[in-house]
C-alpha positions as CSV (number, residue, x, y, z in Angstrom):
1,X,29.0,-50.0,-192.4
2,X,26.4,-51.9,-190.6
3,X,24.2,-48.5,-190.7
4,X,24.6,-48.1,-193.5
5,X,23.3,-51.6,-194.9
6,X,20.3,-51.2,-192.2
7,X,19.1,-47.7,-193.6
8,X,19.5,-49.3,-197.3
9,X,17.3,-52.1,-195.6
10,X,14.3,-49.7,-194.3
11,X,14.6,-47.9,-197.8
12,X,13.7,-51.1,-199.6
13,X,10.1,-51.3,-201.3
14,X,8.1,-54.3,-203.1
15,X,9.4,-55.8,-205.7
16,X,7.2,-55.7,-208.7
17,X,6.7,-59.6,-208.0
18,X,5.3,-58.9,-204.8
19,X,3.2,-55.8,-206.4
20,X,2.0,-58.3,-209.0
21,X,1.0,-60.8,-206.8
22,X,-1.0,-58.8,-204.5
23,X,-3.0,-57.7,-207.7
24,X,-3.4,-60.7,-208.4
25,X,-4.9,-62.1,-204.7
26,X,-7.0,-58.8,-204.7
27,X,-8.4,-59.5,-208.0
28,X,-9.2,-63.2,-207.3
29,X,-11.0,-61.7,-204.1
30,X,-13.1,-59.1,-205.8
31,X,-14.2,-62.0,-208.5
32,X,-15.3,-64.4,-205.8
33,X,-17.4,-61.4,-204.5
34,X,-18.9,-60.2,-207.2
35,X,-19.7,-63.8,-208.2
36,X,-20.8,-64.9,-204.9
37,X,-23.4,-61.8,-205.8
38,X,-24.3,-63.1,-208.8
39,X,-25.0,-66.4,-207.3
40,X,-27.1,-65.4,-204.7
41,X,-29.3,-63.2,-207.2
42,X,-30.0,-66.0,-209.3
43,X,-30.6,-68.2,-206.5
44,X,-33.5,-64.6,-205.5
45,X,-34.5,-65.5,-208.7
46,X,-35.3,-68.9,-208.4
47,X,-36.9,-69.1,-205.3
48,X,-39.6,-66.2,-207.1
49,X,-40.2,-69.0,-209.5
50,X,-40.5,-72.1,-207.4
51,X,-42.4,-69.9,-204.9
52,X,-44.6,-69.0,-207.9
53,X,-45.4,-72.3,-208.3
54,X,-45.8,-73.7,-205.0
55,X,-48.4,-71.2,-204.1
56,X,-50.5,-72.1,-207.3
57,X,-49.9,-75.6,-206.6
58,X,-51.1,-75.4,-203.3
59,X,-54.0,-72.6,-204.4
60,X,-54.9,-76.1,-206.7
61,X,-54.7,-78.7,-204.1
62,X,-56.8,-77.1,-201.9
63,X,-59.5,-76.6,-204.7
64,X,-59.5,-80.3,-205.6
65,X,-59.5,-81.2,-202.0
66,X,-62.5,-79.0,-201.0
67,X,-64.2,-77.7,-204.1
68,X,-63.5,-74.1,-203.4
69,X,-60.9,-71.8,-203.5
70,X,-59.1,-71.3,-199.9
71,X,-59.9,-68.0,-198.6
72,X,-63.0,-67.7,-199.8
73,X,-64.1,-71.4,-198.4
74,X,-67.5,-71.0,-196.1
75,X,-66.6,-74.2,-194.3
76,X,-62.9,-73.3,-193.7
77,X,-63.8,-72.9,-189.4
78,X,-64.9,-76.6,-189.4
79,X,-62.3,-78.4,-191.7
80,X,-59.3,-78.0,-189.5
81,X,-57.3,-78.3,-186.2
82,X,-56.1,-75.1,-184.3
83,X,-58.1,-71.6,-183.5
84,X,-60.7,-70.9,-185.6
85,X,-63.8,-68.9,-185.6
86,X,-66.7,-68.0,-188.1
87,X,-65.1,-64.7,-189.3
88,X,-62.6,-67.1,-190.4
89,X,-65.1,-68.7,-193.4
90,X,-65.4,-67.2,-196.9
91,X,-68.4,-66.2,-198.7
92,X,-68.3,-68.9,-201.3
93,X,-68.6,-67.0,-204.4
94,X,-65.8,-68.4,-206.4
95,X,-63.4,-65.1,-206.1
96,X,-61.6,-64.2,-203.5
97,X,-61.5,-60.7,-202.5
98,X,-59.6,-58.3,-200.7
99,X,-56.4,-55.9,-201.6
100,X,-53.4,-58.5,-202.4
101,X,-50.9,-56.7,-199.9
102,X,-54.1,-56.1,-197.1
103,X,-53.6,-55.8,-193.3
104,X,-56.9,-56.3,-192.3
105,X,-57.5,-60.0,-191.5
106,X,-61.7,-60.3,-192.6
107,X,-60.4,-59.9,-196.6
108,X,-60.8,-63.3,-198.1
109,X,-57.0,-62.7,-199.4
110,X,-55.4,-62.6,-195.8
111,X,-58.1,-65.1,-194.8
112,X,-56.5,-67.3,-197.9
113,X,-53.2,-68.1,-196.2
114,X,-54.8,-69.3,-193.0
115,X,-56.9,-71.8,-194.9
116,X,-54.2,-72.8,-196.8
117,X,-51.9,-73.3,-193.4
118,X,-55.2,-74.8,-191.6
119,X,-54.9,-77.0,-194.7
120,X,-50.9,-78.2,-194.2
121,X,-50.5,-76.8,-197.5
122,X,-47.8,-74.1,-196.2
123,X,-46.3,-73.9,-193.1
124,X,-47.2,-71.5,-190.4
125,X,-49.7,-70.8,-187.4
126,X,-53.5,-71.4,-187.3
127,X,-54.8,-69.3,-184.7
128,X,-56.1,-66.1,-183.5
129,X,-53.1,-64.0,-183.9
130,X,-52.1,-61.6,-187.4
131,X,-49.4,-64.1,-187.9
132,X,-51.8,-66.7,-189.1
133,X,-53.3,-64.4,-192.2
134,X,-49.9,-63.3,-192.6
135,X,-48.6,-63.1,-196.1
136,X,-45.3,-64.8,-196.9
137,X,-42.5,-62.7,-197.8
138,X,-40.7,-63.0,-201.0
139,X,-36.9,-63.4,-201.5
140,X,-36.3,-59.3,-202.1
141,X,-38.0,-58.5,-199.0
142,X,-41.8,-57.8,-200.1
143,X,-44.6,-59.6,-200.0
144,X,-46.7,-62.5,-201.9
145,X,-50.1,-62.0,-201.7
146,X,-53.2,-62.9,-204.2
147,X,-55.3,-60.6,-206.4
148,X,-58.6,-61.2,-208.2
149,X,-58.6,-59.3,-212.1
150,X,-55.4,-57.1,-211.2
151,X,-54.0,-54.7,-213.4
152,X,-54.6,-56.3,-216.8
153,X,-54.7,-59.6,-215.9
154,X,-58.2,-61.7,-215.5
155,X,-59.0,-64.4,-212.9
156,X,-56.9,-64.8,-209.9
157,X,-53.2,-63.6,-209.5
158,X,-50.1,-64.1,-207.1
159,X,-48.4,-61.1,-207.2
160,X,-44.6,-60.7,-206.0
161,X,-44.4,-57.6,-204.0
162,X,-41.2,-55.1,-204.2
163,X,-39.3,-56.7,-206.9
164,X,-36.2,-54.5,-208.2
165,X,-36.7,-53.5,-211.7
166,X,-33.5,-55.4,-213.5
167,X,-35.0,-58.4,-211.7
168,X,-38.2,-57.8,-213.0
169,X,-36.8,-57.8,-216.4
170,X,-35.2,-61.1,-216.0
171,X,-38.3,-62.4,-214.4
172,X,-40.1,-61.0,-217.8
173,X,-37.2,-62.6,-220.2
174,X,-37.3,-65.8,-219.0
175,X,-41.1,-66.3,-218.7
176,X,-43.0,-63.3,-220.7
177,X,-43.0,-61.2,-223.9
178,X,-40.6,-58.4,-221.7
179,X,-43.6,-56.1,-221.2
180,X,-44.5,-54.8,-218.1
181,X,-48.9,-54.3,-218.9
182,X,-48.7,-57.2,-221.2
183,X,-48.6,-61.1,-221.3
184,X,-48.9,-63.6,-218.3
185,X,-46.7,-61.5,-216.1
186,X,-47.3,-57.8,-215.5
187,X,-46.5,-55.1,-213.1
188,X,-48.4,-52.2,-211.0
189,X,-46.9,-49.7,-214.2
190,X,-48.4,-47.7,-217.3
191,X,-44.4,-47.9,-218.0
192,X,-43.2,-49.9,-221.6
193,X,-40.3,-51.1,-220.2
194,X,-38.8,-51.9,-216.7
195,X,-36.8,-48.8,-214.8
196,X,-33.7,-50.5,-213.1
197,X,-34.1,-48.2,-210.2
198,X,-37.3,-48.9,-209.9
199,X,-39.3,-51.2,-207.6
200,X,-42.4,-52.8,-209.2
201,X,-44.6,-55.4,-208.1
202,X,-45.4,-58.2,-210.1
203,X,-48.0,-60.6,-210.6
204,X,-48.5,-63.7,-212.1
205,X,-51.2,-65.2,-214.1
206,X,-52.1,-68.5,-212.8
């Protein structure tokens, strides 16, 4: 008898309460994930924005300080504490030149981001070493760099390097006509519309 009641015992499955609440937990799991996701994509987002606008800002205050544009300042060597040398100075002609995403630390747009850390205007090193012309990253993993009349934009740009495509298309909806060669916000594409799977980078009119 007592077999019996122990075999009936291993036999036994869940109960479709049990089955129903462990759907339930797993659910509840998968929507605090996905969400979670969705928070931290908006909070990407965001931080393209505010970063946006803190390098304009900064692009601004130095401008008003000095009365030229950092990077392409002739006086940059003199003006502040840490390593500096001559290379280190702009021409002074009012642009500042260069490829937005270069390596090479005599273009006027790597030279930009040691003025403006020389400055105290972003953080960083002012030295000899790459790290001091570095670009910043962005929050998707590329770059931010600056661009003088890129793609079909005039004057000088900050551009947003490696942005996935559905972000770009956010980026576009919440700030530009949705276009990606048109309006205060365009990418490196001859493309009408944004590809999802796509990486694009953007810039920014100031």
């Amino acid at each position: 008898m007592n077999m019996q009641l122990l075999s009936r015992r291993k036999q036994a499955g869940f109960t479709l309460v049990e089955i129903a609440i462990v759907l339930v937990i797993i659910g509840l799991l998968l929507g605090g994930v996905l969400k979670g996701r969705e928070m931290i994509t908006n909070a990407k987002i965001k931080r393209v924005e505010n970063d946006f606008a803190g390098v304009s800002a900064a692009i601004f205050a130095y401008q008003d300080r000095y009365g030229v544009l950092p990077g392409d300042d002739p006086s940059a060597s003199t003006r502040f504490s840490g390593t500096w040398a001559g290379a280190d100075n702009g021409n002074g002609n009012g642009s500042i030149s260069g490829g937005w995403n270069s390596t090479n630390n005599s273009d006027e747009t790597r030279k930009i981001w040691k003025h403006l850390r020389g400055a105290g205007l972003i953080a960083g090193p002012v030295d000899n070493t790459s790290a001091s012309y570095q670009q910043p990253s962005n929050s998707f993993g590329g770059l931010i760099g600056i661009g003088f009349n890129l793609y079909n934009l005039s004057g000088h740009n900050v551009i947003f390097g490696a942005i996935p495509g559905d972000i770009a298309q956010i980026l576009e909806s919440r700030g530009d006509d949705g276009v990606p060669r048109s309006g205060s916000l365009q990418a490196h594409s001859s493309q009408t519309v944004y590809a999802i799977d796509s990486q694009y980078d953007v810039a920014f009119r100031q």
